[in-house]
N, C-alpha and C positions, 0 to 999 in steps of 0.2 A: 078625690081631687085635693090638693095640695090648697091652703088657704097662705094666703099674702100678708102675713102679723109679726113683722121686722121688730125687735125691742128699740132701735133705735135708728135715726137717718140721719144725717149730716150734710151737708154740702160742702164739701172741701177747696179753698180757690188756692194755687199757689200759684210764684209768680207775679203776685199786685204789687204793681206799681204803677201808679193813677198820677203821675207828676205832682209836684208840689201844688197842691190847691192854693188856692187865694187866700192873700188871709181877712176873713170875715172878723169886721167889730165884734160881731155880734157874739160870736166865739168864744171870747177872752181870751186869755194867755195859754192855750191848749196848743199841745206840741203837734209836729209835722202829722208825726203815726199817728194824732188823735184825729186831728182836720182830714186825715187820708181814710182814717174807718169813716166818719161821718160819712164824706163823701164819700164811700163806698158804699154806706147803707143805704144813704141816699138814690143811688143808683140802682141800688137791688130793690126798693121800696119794703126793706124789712131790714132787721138788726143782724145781726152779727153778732155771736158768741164767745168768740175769740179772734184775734186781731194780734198778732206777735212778728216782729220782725225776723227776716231768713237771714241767710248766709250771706247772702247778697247785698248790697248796697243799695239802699230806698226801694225794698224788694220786701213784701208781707205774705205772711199766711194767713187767711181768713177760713170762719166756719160760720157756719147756720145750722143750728139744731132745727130739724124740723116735727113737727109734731108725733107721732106717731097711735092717736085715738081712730083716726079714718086715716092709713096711711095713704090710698090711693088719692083721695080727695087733695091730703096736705101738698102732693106729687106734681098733684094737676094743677092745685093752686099756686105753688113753689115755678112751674114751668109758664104759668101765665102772666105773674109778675115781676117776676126776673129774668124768664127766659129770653126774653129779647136784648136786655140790658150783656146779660150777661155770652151771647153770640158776639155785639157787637164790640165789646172787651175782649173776648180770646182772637176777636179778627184782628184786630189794631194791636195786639198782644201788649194791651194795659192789664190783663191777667195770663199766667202761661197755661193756668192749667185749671179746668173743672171736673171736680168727680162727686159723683154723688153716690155714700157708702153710704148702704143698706146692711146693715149688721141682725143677725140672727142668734141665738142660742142655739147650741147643740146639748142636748141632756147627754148626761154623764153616763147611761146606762142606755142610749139611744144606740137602734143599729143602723136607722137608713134617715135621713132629711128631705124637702124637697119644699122647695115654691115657687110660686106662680107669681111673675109681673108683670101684670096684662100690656098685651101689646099695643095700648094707645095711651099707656104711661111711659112704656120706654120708648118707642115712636116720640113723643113730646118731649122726653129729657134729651134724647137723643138727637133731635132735630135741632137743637140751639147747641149742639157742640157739647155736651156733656157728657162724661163715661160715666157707666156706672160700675161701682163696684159690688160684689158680696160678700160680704165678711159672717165670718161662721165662726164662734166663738164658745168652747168646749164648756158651758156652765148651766146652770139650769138658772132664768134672770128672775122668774117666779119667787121660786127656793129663798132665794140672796135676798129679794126685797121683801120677805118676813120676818128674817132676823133682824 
């Protein structure tokens, strides 16, 4: 049986745009995109890793690295306090798009891969609107992080 040990997980939101937030005293002089991460992390009940503007006009990208020591735990915790936040965003389409990429290594001299994502983690991402993806990434991540 296949074990569930992703090198890395990400939450990907694109599409945010949360309107011009208020502007808070308390704040200081922090631009639109900074007031618009806050209030987005705010909403997620966790940080955000990256926050850059798209193509689009008052339109962001956001990420959430999420842990990957108990990936399953980090999954279920990730879908417990954000998931709701984060359903009622793609409903009202203050966000366009949630994905949650699960990246793996592929060793370099590997001939077959496989994993298992238990079905009341993706039941749970999946139930608040989020895709997931898997990304398979031809390196050995072990190998790299000893040089």
């Amino acid at each position: 049986m296949s074990q569930f040990s992703p090198f890395a997980i990400a939450l990907r939101l694109s599409g945010v745009a949360l309107g011009q937030p208020e502007r808070d005293p308390t704040a200081g002089r922090l631009s639109s995109a900074a007031r618009q991460q806050l209030a987005l992390d705010g909403a997620l009940k966790q940080l955000t890793s990256r926050f850059e503007p798209e193509d689009a006009p008052d339109s962001f990208y956001a990420q959430v690295d999420i842990p990957v020591t108990n990936p399953v735990r980090a999954l279920l915790e990730l879908a417990e306090r954000s998931g709701p936040a984060i359903a009622a965003m793609l409903d009202d389409r203050r966000i366009g798009m949630a994905v949650l990429d699960i990246a793996f290594d592929y060793p370099e001299h590997g001939e077959a891969m496989s994993a298992r994502l238990p079905a009341h983690v993706a039941a749970m991402i999946g139930g608040f609107g989020i895709d997931i993806e898997i990304s398979v990434y031809l390196t050995d991540v072990e190998e790299d992080e000893e040089t």
